[in-house]
Each structure stands twice: as structure tokens, then as C-alpha cells.
C-alpha positions, -999 to +999 in steps of 0.1 A: -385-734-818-410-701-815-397-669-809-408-656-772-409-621-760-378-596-766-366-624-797-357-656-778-369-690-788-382-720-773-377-756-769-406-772-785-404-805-760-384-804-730-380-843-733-359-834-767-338-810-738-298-826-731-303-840-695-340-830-691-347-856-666-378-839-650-415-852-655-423-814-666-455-828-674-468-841-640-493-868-635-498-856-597-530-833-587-525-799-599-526-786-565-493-811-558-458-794-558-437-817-576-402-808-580-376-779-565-363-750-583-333-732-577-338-691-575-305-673-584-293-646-560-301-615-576-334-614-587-371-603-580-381-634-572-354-646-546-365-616-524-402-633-528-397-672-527-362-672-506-335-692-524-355-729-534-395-734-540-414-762-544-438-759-576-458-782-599-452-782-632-473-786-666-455-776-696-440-794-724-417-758-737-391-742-720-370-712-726-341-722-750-326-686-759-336-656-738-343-626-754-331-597-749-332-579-716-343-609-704-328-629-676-327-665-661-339-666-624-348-701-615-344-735-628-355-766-623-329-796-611-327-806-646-311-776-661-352-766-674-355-730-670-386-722-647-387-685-640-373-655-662-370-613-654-367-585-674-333-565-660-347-531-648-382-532-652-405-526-625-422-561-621-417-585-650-412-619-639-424-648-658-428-683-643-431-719-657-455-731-633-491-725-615-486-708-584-526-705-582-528-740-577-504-744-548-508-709-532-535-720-509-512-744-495-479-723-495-474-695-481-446-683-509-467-684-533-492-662-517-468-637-512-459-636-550-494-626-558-491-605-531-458-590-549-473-592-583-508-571-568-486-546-549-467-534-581-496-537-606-513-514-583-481-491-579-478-492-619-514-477-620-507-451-595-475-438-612-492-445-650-528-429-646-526-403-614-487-390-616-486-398-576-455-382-558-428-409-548-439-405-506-473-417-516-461-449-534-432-456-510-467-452-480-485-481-506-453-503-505-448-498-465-485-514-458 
């Protein structure tokens, strides 16, 4: 197992994972959506994907033990963990798949990297020029 961000660890081979019944490896084109994930109610990414997504998937690790701050916000059928947030920070979500090789077929992934452009250009804003909160809450409106 590595240790991942904030001190959680890894699964080395998610075909070593209890129940771990996916092909997390596909053999479909990379721009195929292979299996469903689950998005828990309260996070980030529900508000961006709704409550299921279809994504591909090309890993062989998966989130074991998250670290701290950390929380799970999708999964895959199998139990896999596919998406994870950081609890109170501005926009950190990490997910287990390629949303830049489906997103010009579906339209939810688009709108992540729309999500993930509006807030990394809010974060610039608020870091470098000290904006006042009625400018960002105009950049979030358009």
C-alpha cells in the first residue's frame, strides 16, 4: 500500500480488493464509458454529475484508507472507490477516471471541467488580486 495525500493508503491491485468484480482496467476505447458510479448525497460532485455517471475506467489502485479530511463521494458497483473530496475546501475533488476522454460525448463531464475552470479561476481572483466577495459571486453567476 502507498501512502496518498493527507496520510491514506492504497490498494496496490484492485483485483486483490474483497468483491472487486469490476474490469477497472478496461479493454473498451478510452473514449467508452464503461461502468456506473454511485455519487453520495452530499458532496461537490453530486451537485455537478447528479446522483449516477457513467465513466471509463483505467486504473489498477484504489483508495483503501482515506486520509484525513478526506471524504468518499462516489464508488463504483463493486464497492471501488472512484471519486474523493476534501471536507471544506474550496474545490478538491479527486476522481478515478478520465473525464477528458468521455467529455465530448457527455455533457456531465463537460460541466465538471466547467466546475473545475470556474473555481480555479475564483481561487486566482481571491489569491492574487484580494477581489471583494460581489465581484466573485458576479464570476460565479455567468
Amino acid at each position: 500500500m502507498l501512502n496518498v495525500a493527507f496520510g491514506g493508503t492504497l490498494h496496490q491491485d484492485t483485483s486483490y480488493i474483497e468483491n472487486a468484480n469490476l474490469s477497472h482496467m478496461q479493454q473498451d476505447q478510452a473514449t467508452q464509458a464503461t461502468h456506473e458510479i454511485q455519487v453520495e448525497k452530499a458532496s461537490r460532485l453530486r451537485t455537478i454529475l447528479g446522483s449516477t455517471a457513467h465513466v471509463n475506467s483505467f486504473h489498477h489502485q484504489a483508495v483503501d484508507k482515506l486520509g484525513t479530511g478526506l471524504k468518499i463521494t462516489a464508488t463504483a458497483p463493486d464497492g471501488v472507490v472512484e471519486a474523493i473530496e476534501k471536507e471544506g475546501a474550496p474545490f478538491v475533488v479527486g476522481v478515478q477516471w478520465h473525464p477528458e476522454l468521455i467529455a465530448e460525448r457527455d455533457a456531465s463531464m463537460q460541466h465538471l471541467f466547467r466546475e473545475f475552470v470556474k473555481n480555479a479561476e475564483l481561487g486566482a481572483l481571491k489569491q492574487f488580486y484580494n477581489v471583494p466577495a460581489n465581484f466573485k459571486r458576479k464570476a460565479i453567476l455567468r
